[in-house]
N, C-alpha and C positions, 0 to 999 in steps of 0.2 A: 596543466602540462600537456603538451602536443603531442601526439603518438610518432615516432621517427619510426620509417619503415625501417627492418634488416637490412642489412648491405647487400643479402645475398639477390640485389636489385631484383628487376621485375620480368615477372613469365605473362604480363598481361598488358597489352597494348599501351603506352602512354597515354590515353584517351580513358583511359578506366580510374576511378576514384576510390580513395584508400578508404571507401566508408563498409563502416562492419561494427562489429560485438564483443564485448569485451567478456572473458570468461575469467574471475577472481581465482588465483593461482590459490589454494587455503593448504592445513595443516594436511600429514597424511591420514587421520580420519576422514577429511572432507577432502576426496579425489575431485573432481570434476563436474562443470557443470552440466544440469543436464540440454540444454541448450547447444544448438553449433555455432561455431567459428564464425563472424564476420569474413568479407574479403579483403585480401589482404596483398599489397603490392611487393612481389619477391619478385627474384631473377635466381637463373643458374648459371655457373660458370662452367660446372663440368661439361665436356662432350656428351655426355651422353644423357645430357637433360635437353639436347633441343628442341624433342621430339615436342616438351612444353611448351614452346614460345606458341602462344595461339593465331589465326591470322586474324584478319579484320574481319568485323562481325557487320553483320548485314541486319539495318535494322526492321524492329517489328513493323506491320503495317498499321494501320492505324485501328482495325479490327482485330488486331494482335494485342493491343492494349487493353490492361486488367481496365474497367469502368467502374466508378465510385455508384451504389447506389445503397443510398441507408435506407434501413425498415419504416417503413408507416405504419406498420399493426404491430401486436402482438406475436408472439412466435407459433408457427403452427407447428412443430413439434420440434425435441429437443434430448440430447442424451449425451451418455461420458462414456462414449466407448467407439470406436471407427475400426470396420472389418476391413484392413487393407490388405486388398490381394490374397486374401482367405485367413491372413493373419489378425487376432485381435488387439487392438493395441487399447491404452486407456489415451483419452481426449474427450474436453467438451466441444458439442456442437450444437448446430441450433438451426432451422430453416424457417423462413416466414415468406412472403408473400409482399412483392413491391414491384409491380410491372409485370411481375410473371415469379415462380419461385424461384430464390436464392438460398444457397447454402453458406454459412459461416462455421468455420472452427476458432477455437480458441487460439492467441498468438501463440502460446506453449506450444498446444497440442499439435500446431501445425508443423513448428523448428521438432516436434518430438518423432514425430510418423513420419514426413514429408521429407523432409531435409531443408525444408527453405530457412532460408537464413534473414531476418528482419535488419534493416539499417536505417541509416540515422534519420530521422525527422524535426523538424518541428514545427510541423501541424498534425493535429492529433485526430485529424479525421480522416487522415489515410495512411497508410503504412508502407513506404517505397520495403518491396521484399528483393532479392536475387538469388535465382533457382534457376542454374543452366541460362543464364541471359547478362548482358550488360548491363549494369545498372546505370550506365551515365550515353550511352545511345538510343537505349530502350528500355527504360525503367519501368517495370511492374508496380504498378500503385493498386494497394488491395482498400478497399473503404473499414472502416473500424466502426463495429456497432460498441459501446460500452455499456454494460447491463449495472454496472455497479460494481460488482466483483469480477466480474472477467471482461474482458477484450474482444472481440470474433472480427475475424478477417475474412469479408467476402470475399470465396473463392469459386463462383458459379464460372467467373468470366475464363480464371487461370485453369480450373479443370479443361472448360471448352478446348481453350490452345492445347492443351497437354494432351488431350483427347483422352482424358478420365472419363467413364461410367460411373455416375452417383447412383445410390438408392438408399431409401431412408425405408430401415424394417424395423418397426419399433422405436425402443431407443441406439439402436443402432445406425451409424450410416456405412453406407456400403461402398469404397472405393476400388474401382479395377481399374490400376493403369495398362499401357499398352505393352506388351512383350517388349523384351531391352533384351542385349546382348554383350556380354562383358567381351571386348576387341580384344584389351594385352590388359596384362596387369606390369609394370615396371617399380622398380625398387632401387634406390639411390642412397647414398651415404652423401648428407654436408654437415660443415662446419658445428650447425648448431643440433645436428641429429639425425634424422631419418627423413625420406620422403616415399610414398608409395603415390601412384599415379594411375587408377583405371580409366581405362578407354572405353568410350561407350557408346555403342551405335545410336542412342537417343536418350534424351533425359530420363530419368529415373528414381521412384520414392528411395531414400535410405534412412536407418537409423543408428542410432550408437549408444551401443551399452556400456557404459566403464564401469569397469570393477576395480580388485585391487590390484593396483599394478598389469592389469589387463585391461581389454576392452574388446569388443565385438561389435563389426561393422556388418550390418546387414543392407546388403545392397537388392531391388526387386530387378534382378538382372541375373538370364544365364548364363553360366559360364559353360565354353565350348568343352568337350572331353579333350579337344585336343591340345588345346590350349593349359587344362587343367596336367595333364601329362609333361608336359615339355617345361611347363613353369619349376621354376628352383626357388625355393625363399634363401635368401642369403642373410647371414648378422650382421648386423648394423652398430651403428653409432653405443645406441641405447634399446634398439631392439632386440629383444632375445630371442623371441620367436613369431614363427609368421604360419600361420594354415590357413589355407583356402577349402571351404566346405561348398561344395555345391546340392543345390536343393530343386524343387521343383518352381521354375519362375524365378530362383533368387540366388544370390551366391553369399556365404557368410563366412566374415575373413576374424580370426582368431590372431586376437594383438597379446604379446608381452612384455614387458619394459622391464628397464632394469632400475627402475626408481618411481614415486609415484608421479605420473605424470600423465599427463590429458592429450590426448590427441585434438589436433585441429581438424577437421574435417569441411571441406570446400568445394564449391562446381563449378567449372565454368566452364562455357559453349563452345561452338565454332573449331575445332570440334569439341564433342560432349565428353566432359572428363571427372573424375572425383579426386580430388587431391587431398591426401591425407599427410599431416606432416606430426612427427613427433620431436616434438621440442619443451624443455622446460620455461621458456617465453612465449606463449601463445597467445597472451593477454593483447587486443586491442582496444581503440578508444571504442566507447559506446555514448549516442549522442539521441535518446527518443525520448520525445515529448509524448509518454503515454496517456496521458489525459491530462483536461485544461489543471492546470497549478500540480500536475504531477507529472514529475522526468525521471525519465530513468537514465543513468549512469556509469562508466565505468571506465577505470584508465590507470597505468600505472603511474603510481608516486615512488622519486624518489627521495628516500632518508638517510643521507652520507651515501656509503657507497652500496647501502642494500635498495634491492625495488621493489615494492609489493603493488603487486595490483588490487587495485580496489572497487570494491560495488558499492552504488548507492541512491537512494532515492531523496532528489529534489522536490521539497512540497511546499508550495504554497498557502502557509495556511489560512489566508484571508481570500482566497479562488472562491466565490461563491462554491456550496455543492462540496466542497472540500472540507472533512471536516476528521479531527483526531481522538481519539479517547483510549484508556485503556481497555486490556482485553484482557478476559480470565477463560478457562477451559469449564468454570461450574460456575455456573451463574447464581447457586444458592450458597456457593460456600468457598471460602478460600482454601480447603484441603483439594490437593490433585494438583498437577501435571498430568501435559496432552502435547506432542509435535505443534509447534508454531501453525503448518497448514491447518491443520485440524483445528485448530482453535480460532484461525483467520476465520477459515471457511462459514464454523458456526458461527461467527459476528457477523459473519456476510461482510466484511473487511475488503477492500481492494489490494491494500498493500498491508504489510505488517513488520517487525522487528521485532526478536525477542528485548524482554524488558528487564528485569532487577533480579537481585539473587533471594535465591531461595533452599531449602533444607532439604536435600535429594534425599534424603532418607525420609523424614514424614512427607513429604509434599507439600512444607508450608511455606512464608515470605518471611525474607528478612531485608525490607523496606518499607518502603513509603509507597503503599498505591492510596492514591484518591480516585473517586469517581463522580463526575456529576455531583460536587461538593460535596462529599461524604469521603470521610477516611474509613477505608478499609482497613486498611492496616497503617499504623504508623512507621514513621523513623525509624532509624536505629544510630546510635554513634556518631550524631551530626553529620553525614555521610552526603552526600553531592545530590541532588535531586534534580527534574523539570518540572517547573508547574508551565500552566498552558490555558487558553479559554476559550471560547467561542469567536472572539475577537482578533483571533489570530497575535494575541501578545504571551511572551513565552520568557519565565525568569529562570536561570541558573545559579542556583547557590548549593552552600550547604545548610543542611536543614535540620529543626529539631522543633521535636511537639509536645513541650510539656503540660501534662495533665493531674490534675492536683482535686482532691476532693475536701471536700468545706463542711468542718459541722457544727450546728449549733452556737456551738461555746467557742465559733472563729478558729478549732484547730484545724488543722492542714495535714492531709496525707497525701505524700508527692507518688504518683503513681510512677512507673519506670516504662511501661511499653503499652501499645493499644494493638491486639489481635497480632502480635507476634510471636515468631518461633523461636525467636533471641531469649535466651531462659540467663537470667541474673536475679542474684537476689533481690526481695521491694516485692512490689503488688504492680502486678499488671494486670490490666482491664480485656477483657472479650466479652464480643458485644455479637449481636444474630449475623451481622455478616462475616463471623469466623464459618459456622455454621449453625445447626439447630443443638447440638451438644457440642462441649466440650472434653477432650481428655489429657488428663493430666502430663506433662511434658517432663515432669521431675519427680522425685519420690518424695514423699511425705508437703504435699503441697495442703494448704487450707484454704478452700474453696468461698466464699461468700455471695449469695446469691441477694441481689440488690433489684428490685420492682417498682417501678414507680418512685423512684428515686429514697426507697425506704429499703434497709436489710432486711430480709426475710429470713437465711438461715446461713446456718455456717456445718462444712463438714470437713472431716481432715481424709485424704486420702492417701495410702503409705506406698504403694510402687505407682510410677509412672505407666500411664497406656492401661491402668487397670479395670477404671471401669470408666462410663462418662458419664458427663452430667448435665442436664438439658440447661439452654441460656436461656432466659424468661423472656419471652413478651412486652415491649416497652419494660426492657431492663436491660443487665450486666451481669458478668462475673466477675466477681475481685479472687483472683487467685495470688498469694500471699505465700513467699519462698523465703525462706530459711528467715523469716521473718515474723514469729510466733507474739511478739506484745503487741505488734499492730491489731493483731486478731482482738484484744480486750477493747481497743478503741471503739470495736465497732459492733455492737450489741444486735439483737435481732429488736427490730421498733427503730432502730437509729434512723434518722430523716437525713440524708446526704444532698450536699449539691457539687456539678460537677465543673471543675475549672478550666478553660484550654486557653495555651499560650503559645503559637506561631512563632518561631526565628528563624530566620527575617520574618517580620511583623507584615509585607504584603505577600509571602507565600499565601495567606488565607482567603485571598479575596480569588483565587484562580479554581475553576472544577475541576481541571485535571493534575494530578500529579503523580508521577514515575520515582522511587528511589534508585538510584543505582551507586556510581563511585566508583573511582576517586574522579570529582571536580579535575577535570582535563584543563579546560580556558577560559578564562573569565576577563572580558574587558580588550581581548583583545591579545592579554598575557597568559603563557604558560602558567598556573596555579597549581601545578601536581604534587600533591602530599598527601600520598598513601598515610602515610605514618600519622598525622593528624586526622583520619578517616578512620584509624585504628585498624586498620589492614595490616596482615601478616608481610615481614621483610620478603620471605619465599614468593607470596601473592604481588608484593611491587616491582621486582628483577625477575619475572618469571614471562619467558617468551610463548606467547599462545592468542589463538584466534582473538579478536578484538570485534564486539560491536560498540558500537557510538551514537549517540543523537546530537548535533550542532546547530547554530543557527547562526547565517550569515546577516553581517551590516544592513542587508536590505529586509532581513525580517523572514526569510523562506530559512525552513529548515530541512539538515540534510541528518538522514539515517545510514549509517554507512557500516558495511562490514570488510573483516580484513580477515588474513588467514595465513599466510606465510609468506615471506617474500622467492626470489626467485631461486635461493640458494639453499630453501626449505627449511628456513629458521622464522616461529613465532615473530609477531611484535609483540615487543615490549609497551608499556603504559604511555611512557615518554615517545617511542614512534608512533603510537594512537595520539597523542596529545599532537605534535610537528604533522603530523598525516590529516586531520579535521583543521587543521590550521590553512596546510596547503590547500584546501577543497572549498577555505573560505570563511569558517567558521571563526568568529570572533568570542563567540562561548559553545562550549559541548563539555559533553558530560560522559564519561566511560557507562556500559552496562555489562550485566552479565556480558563472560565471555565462555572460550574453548570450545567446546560441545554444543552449548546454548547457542552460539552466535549461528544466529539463522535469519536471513532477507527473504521476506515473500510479497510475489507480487501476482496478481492475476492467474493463480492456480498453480505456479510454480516457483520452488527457493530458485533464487539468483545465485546462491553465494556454492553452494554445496550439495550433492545426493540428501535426495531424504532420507536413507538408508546409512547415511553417516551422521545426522543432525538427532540431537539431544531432546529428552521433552522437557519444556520450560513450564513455570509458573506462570507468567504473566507475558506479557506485551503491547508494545503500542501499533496500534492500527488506524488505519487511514481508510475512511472513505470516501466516495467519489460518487459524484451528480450523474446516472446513468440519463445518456444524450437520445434515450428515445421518450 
């Protein structure tokens, strides 16, 4: 779907293009992204917005232009922290040595401190940004280093123009821009909400904090005493309140809404201005080709007459260098939850999505992860799955792993679960990748400790969590619930063998596999049946964040998250199913949602604050062929 500017036409030359950033509008847990606003082409009708209209822009010269120069060594030093203007902000950065020294921040880190705003691409070796400039006269092209997990944008050339001071002390780098000076500050009431408009005698770093129902603009710009006197905040639309703080070098303006909602924040030149708008539409399209077979995303869909904006990452997964697996936050053990970053980060992940559900209360799974052909955990409930492989082929079904032990004398005991938190009665299996012990999930369970595919011992334990009990070495547990005659079957000397039966019968031939649910689309067709997934009625009509994995006709898969639409109502299952449809998908699969639903790419969530995002179980992560 096409992004249509507002009516409220354009405050920016006809000569300027509507290229910009989409920010996913989510529930009010998840306020805002931390990322700013693409540009965006408005107009004003009031009088007292001309002062906007800009004039024609004078372009850069030719020594004005960012220059692409990618790294030839190693980095000569490197840190996650940038002293701007005496402030510390967090960022990765990185300098190395290619002609003479260059500096690189990370793409986050720079839309996070700086205020530049990245737009659309698709070539992944440069990054068109716009910060106080045109982008369609005089485009800023920053070169992109990719390390694998992050992004860095040489910005040696764009400091120059801006007449930045760098110094790298430590792991710190040190930026001083030049004195700025806040001209007027102006405040407007339209149709779709608020606009505030600083004047500024030269560019300027800025950032934005959102909180709840608030947010704070810090601008590295004075504000005059006299100007700070004379100004009136007035109420607005949807604003409630408005303060202007002035500081040493900076001025910091205290936002309040009267709903949760995201401020736009925007520059543009000729003269130097900040435009902040407050609207519950802020969402535009987003179009970067962040690295070869991975895009980044974003744009509203609509579903009847509601719109939700949506984030998501396009992957290729047959891009050389591109490659998928799950991710855990303990690599010894399926107990724990960790925030999605943190757990990217320790994979060394480029991109990631949380993954399937799990038991918030012990911190265990209750799906299907495989890794690198091994099941960690099984199934549950024949429940929707993706399997996936090196080969970039990717199956959607729903899925079930029945396991069945064989003895001797050809009887059969059908086991019920592998390394799950799903407690029903039957014998289910845990095996070392639960962890190194086991503890009991139910009261009076009977434990069988199996070695070498021989029983060793049996013991009954009467509360749950009461004590644990180490998993053998090339062995199992058979822990055994409300199901006390199976226990005689299985004698200590008993020689066992073990059964596994894949449905669908090629789930087994794939190394990767995610459970989630409810099966979204398969074939092309809507196939949503909570109710045969054995999901709660409440859990299938229940409106709330949405993640999803899909995969389009041509074989690329899309990760996508969602969050409210614009009228701050949940999707529903059915507008996630219609939503991965619109985006291309001919099969996707729902995953954990609400809280969970967390997008990460390159050191920063797309979809939501980290400060609002949930810690998950698992996830699926994406890595990337670093280009040095």
């Amino acid at each position: 779907m096409n992004y249509t500017p507002h009516p409220t036409s354009h405050i920016l030359p006809h000569r300027f293009s509507c290229l910009g950033c989409c920010r996913s509008h989510r529930s009010r847990r998840a306020q805002w992204l931390p990322l700013v606003a693409g540009v965006l082409c408005l107009s004003f009708a009031q009088q007292g917005d001309r002062a906007l209209a800009a004039p024609e822009h004078s372009p850069l010269s030719a020594s004005d232009r960012v220059s692409q120069v990618l790294p030839s060594t190693a980095p000569v030093s490197q840190g996650n922290q940038i002293l701007l203007n005496g402030r510390l902000l967090p960022a990765a950065w990185t300098q190395w040595s290619s002609g003479g020294q260059r500096i690189g921040i990370s793409d986050a880190g720079l839309a996070q401190t700086i205020g530049v705003e990245l737009l659309n691409t698709a070539d992944s070796t440069k990054q068109p940004v716009q910060w106080f400039s045109d982008p369609t006269a005089a485009p800023l092209n920053l070169a992109t280093w990719l390390t694998g997990t992050l992004r860095y944008l040489d910005i040696t050339d764009l400091a120059q123009r801006s007449g930045w001071q760098l110094q790298v002390n430590g792991a710190t780098l040190q930026i001083a821009s030049p004195p700025a000076t806040v001209l007027a500050i102006r405040q407007s009431k339209q149709p779709w909400g608020d606009r505030l408009v600083l004047d500024l005698d030269r560019s300027a770093p800025w950032q934005i904090d959102p909180q709840n129902q608030a947010a704070v603009l810090t601008v590295n710009a004075q504000v005059p005493a006299a100007l700070l006197q004379s100004y009136q905040a007035k109420p607005g639309n949807r604003l409630t309140a408005l303060s202007v703080e002035p500081g040493t070098n900076q001025t910091r303006l205290r936002l309040s809404f009267n709903s949760q909602l995201r401020p736009r924040v925007w520059s543009l030149p000729n003269p130097n201005r900040l435009i902040v708008d407050i609207r519950p539409d802020s969402a535009i399209d987003r179009d970067i080709l962040w690295a070869p077979g991975l895009r980044w995303r974003s744009q509203t869909i609509n579903i009847g007459a509601a719109r939700f904006p949506v984030v998501w990452l396009a992957v290729d997964p047959r891009q050389p260098g591109v490659i998928l697996k799950p991710i855990l936050p303990n690599p010894n053990s399926l107990i724990g939850t960790a925030p999605l970053v943190r757990t990217a980060q320790q994979a060394q992940v480029a991109a990631a999505i949380n993954g399937g559900f799990f038991n918030r209360n012990n911190q265990l799974p209750l799906g299907a992860i495989r890794l690198a052909g091994r099941w960690l955990s099984g199934p549950i409930l024949g429940r929707g799955a993706i399997a996936w492989n090196a080969n970039g082929e990717t199956r959607f079904d729903r899925l079930t792993l029945q396991e069945a032990l064989i003895m001797p004398n050809g009887q059969r005991l059908s086991l019920t679960h592998l390394n799950s938190a799903y407690v029903q009665a039957g014998i289910a299996r845990y095996t070392n990748d639960w962890g190194t012990s086991y503890s009991p999930l139910s009261d009076n369970e009977i434990l069988v400790v199996v070695q070498n595919d021989r029983v060793l011992s049996q013991q009954t334990i009467g509360a749950a969590a009461s004590s644990a009990v180490p998993i053998p070495n090339n062995g199992y547990l058979l822990v055994l619930r409300s199901n006390r005659n199976a226990a005689t079957s299985l004698p200590v000397g008993l020689t066992l063998r073990l059964e596994t039966i894949v449905t669908p019968t090629d789930f087994g031939r794939f190394q990767h596999i995610i459970g989630g649910g409810p099966l979204l689309v398969q074939n092309r067709q809507i196939v949503l049946n909570a109710k045969a997934e054995q999901f709660s009625n409440a859990f299938a009509i229940e409106q709330a964040s949405r993640s999803a994995i899909g995969q389009t006709a041509d074989g690329n898969l899309l990760i996508a998250a969602v969050h409210t639409n614009l009228d701050g109502a949940g999707a529903t299952l059915t507008d996630m199913a219609q939503i991965m449809q619109q985006l291309g998908a001919v099969n996707a699969l729902n995953l954990d949602g609400g809280s969970s639903t967390t997008l990460y790419l390159g050191g920063q969530l797309l979809d939501r604050l980290p400060s609002t995002a949930a810690r998950v179980h698992d996830g699926i992560g994406i890595l990337v062929q670093p280009n040095r």
